[in-house]
C-alpha positions in Angstrom: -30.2 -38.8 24.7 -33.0 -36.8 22.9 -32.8 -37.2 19.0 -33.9 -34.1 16.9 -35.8 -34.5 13.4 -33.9 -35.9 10.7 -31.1 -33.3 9.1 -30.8 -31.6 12.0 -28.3 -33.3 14.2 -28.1 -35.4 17.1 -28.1 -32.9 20.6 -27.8 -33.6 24.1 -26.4 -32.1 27.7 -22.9 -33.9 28.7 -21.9 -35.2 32.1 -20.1 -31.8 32.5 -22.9 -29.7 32.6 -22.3 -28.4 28.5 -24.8 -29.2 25.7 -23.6 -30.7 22.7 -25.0 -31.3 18.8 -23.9 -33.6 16.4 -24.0 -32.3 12.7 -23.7 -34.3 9.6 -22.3 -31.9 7.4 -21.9 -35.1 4.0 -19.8 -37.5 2.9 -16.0 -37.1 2.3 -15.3 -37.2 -1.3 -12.4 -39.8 -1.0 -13.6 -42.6 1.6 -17.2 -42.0 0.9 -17.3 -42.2 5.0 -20.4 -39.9 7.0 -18.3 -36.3 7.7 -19.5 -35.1 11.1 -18.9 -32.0 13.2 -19.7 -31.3 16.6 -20.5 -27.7 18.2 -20.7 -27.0 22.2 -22.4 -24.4 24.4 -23.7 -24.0 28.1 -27.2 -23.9 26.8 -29.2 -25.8 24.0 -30.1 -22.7 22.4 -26.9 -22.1 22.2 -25.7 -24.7 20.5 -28.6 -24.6 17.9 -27.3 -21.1 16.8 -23.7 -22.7 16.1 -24.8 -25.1 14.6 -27.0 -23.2 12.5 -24.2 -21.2 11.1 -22.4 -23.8 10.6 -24.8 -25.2 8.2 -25.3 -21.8 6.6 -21.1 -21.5 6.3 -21.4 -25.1 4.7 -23.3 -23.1 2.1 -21.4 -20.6 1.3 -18.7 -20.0 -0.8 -15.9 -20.0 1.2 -16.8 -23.3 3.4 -13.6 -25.3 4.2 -13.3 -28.2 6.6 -10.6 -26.0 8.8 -9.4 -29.0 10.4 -8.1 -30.3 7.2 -7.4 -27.2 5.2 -4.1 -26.4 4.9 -2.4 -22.7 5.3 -1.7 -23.0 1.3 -5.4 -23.8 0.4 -6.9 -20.9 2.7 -4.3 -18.2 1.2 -5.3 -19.1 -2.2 -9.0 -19.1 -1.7 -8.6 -15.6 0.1 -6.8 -14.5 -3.1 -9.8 -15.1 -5.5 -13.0 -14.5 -3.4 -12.0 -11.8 -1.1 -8.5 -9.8 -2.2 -8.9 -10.2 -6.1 -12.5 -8.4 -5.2 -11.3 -5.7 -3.0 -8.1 -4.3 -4.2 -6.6 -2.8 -7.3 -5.0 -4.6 -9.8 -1.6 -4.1 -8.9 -2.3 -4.4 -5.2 -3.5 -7.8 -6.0 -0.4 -9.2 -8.0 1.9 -7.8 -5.6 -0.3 -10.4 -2.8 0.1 -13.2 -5.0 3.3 -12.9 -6.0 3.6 -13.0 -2.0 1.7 -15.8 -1.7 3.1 -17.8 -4.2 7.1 -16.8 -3.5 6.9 -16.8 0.2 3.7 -17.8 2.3 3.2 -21.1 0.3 6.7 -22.5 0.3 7.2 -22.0 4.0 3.7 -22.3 5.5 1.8 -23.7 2.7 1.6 -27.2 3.9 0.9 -26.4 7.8 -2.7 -27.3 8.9 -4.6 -23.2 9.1 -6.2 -24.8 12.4 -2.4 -25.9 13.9 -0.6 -22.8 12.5 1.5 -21.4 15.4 3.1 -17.6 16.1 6.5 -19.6 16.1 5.8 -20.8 12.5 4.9 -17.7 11.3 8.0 -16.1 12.8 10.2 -18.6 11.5 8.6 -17.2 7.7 9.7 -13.7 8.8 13.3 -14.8 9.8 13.9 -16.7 7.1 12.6 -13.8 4.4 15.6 -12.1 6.5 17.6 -13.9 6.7 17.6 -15.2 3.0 18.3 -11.2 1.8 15.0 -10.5 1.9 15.5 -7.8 3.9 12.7 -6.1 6.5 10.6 -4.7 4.6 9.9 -8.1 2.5 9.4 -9.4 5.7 7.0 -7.0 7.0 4.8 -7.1 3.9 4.7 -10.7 3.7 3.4 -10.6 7.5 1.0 -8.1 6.4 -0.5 -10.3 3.6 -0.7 -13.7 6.1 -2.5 -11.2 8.7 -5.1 -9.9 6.0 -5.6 -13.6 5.1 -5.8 -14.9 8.9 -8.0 -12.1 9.9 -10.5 -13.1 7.3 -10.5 -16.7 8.4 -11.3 -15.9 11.5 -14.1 -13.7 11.2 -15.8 -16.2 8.8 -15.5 -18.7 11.9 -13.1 -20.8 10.0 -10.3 -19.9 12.5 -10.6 -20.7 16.4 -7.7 -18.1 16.9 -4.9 -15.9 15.7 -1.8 -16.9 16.0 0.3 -13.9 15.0 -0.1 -11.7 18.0 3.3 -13.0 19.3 5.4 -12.5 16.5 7.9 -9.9 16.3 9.2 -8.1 13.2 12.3 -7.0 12.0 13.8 -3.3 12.7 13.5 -1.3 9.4 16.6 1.2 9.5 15.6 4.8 7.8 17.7 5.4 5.8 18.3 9.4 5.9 17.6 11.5 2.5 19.6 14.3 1.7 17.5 16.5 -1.0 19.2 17.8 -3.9 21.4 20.8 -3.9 20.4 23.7 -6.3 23.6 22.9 -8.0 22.4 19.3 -8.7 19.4 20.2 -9.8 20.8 22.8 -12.5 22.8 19.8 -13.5 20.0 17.4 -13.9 17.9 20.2 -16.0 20.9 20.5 -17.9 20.9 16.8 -19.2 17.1 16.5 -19.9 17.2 19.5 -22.2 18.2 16.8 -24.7 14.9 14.8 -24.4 12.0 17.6 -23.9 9.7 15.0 -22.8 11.7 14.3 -19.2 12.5 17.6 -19.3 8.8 19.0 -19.1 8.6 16.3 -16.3 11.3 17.1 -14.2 9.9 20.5 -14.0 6.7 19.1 -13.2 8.1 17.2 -10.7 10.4 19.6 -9.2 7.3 22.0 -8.5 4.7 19.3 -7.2 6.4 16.3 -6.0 3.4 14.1 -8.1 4.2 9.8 -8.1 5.4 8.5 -10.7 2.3 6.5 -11.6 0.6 10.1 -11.1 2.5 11.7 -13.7 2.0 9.1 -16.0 -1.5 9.2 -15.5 -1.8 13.0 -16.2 -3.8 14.1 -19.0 -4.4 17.5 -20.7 -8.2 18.1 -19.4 -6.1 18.0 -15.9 -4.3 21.5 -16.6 -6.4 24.8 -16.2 -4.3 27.2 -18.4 -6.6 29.9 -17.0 -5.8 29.4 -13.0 -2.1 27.4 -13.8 -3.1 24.8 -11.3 -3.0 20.5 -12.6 -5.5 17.9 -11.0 -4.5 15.2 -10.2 -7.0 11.9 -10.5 -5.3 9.4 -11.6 -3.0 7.0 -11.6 -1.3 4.3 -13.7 -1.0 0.9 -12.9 1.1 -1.7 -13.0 -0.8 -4.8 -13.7 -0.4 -8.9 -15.3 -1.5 -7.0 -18.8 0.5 -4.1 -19.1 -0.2 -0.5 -17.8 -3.6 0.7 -17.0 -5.2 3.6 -15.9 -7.4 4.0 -12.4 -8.4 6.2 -9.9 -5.9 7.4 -7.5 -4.6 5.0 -4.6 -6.8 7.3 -1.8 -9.2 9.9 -1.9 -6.2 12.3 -0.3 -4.4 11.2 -3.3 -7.2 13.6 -5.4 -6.0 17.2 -5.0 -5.6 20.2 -7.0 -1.9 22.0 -7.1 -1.0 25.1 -7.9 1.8 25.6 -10.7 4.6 28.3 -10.9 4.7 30.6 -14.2 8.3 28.9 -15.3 6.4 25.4 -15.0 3.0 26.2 -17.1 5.2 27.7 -19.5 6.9 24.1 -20.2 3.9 22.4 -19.9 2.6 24.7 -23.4 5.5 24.4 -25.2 5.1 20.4 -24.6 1.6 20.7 -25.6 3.0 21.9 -29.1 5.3 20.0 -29.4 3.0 17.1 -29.0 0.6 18.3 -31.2 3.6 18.5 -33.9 4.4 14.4 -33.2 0.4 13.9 -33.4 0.2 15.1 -36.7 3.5 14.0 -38.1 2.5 10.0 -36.7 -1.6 10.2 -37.1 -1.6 7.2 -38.7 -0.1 5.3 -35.6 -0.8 7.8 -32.7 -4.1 6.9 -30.5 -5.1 9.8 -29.1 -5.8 8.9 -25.2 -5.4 12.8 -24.3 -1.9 11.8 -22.1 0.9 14.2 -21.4 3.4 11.9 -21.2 2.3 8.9 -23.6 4.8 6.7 -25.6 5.7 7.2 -28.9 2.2 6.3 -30.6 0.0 7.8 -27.8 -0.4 5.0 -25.5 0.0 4.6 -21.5 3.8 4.3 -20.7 5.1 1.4 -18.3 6.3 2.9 -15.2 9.0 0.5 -15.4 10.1 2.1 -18.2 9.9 5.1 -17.5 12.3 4.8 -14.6 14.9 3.2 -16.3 15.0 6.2 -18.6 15.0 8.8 -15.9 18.0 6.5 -14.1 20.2 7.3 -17.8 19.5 10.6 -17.1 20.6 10.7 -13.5 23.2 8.8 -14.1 24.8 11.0 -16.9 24.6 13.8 -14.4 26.4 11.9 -11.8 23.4 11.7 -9.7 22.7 8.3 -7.6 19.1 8.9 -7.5 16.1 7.6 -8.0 12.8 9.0 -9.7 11.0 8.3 -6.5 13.0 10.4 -4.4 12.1 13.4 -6.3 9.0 12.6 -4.3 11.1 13.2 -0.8 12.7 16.1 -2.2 10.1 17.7 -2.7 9.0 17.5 0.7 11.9 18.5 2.1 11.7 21.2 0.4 8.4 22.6 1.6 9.7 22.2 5.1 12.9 24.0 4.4 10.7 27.2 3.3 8.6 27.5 5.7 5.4 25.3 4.4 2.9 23.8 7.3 2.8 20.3 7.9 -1.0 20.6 6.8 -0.1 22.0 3.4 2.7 19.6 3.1 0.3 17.2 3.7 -2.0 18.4 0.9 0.3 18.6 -1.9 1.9 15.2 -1.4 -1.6 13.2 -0.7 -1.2 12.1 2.1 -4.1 10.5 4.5 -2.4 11.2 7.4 0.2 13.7 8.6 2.1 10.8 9.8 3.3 9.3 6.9 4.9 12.4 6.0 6.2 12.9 9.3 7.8 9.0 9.0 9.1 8.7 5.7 9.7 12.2 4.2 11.8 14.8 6.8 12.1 14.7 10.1 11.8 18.2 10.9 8.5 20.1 9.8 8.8 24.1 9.0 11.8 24.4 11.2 9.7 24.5 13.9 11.9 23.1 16.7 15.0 25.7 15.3 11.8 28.3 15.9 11.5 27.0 19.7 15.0 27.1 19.9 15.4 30.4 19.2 12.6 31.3 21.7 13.6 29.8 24.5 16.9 31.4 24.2 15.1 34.9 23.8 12.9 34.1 27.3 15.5 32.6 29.3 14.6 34.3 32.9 17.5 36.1 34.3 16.8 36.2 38.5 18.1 39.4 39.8 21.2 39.4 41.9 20.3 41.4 45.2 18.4 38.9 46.5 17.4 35.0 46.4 14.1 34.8 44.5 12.8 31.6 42.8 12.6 31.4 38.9 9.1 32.2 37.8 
């Protein structure tokens, strides 16, 4: 056995044809003993480039010894080097509060390097199981597989061991939009509080997010064209509602408004301006259409439960969000192309509207309906001829 200089490990070629280094990586903090790992190859070059980035992990600021780590430990480090860096605020808390409420008490103490798929799907059935429900469970698999992923590309994890784990069947549950009726009777209630009233309207002719409408401010409308941009967002984070860019660059879109809307959206403006001036000594002026009382972001929380009193006192079971899938349903009921559809929701993809919003785009399979019972081929009776 050949020994290399000192610091650079012990290497030599095994019985079994393989090459093999020994690296002292320190001392353990506890015992004070020599801690040692040992990297393998089919060629001593080989192993020098392992064991070279092992050295240069060791430096880094996510080294672990993965033999010792536990699941717990490498969620937590992935929450404040890598997810706290790369995702918005509320993104982040909703991860943690993953993390802490669900990954940590029933993986948390499981070595990262003897995690199995079967551990992982016992997380999943117990969310389940435990009322949780599928889409818990599904988003708690999501996080863990974000996390693993990133273990294993920093060479921390051998392997991944959620490829074999199945998730639970999320039944859609079918939306039936608002009748005209319905929404004559929720217009009806808002006209008592003119700020959900100018909303409504805003809703009903753009089908914005809530956090979108909240985020709205008055440089967005062009009186001149009648169109709103929309750019941001609001968002719920550990310190209250804040303002930031929309989710997605698709989210960014400019949407034309109908003359009954812009008309609401002045007569807020004065009447804003009238609350302004009457409350200048308390209002902050953050240029928001929809602000709270002194001029500051609302919570979307909030904002909700107010819409809910209003649906409820027009005996409506419905929720602010599905104004959202109303919307959409709409478009496709008159006519609008899946592109456009597309477009004024903010969608990436055409498939998330296809998935979650209607199930039936334009009326276009009515449309081929209706043609192929126009162009069914009639054979003529005098004599035995194929169908063409």
């Amino acid at each position: 056995m050949a020994k290399r200089s000192n610091g650079e490990g012990t290497i030599c070629k095994r019985s079994d044809g393989r090459w093999m280094i020994s690296v002292m990586l320190g001392r353990d903090n506890k015992t004070g003993k020599i801690v040692r790992k040992y990297c393998y190859g089919k060629s001593k070059s080989e192993v020098l480039k392992k064991k070279e980035a092992l050295l240069d992990q060791r430096k880094g600021p996510v080294y672990i010894d993965a033999d010792k780590v536990t699941v717990g430990q490498w969620v937590e480090k992935w929450l404040t080097i890598y997810a706290k860096a790369s995702v918005r605020e509320n993104t982040y808390a909703g991860y943690r509060s993953v993390v802490v409420n669900h990954i940590q008490p029933l993986l948390g103490d499981i070595k990262l390097q003897k995690l199995r798929g079967i551990d992982i799907q016992n997380m999943v059935n117990q969310i389940k199981d435990t009322g949780g429900g599928p889409r818990l469970a599904e988003l708690t698999f999501a996080v863990l597989r974000i996390a693993l992923n990133k273990a294993f590309h920093e060479e921390i994890l051998q392997r991944l061991p959620f490829k074999t784990v199945s998730l639970p069947k999320k039944r859609r549950k079918e939306f039936t939009p608002l009748t005209a009726t319905e929404w004559v009777r929720l217009f009806a209630v808002a006209e008592t509080d003119a700020e959900m009233y100018t909303a409504l309207l805003l809703e009903w002719a753009t089908g914005i997010s809530r956090s979108e409408l909240l985020g709205l401010k008055w440089i967005d409308f062009n009186f001149t064209t009648d169109n709103v941009s929309i750019r941001r967002a609001v968002i719920i984070t550990d310190h209250g509602p804040k303002l930031d860019d929309t989710k997605t660059n698709a989210r960014q879109r400019v949407l034309p408004l109908p003359e009954v809307t812009m008309q609401q959206i002045r007569l807020h403006q004065e009447q804003q301006n009238v609350i302004m001036s009457a409350n200048k000594h308390a209002w902050e002026n953050n240029d928001l259409v929809f602000p709270n009382f002194y001029g500051k972001l609302q919570d979307p929380r909030s904002w909700s439960k107010k819409f809910q009193k209003i649906a409820q006192r027009a005996n409506l079971s419905i929720t602010f969000h599905k104004l959202r899938h109303d919307h959409a349903s709409r478009l496709s009921e008159n006519g609008a192309s899946i592109k456009d559809a597309q477009y004024r929701l903010g969608h990436s993809t055409t498939q998330m509207l296809l998935n979650v919003y209607t199930h039936r785009i334009s009326g276009g399979q009515e449309k081929i309906a209706s043609w192929l019972n126009s162009s069914f081929p009639t054979a003529p009776t005098d004599h035995e001829t194929p169908l063409h």
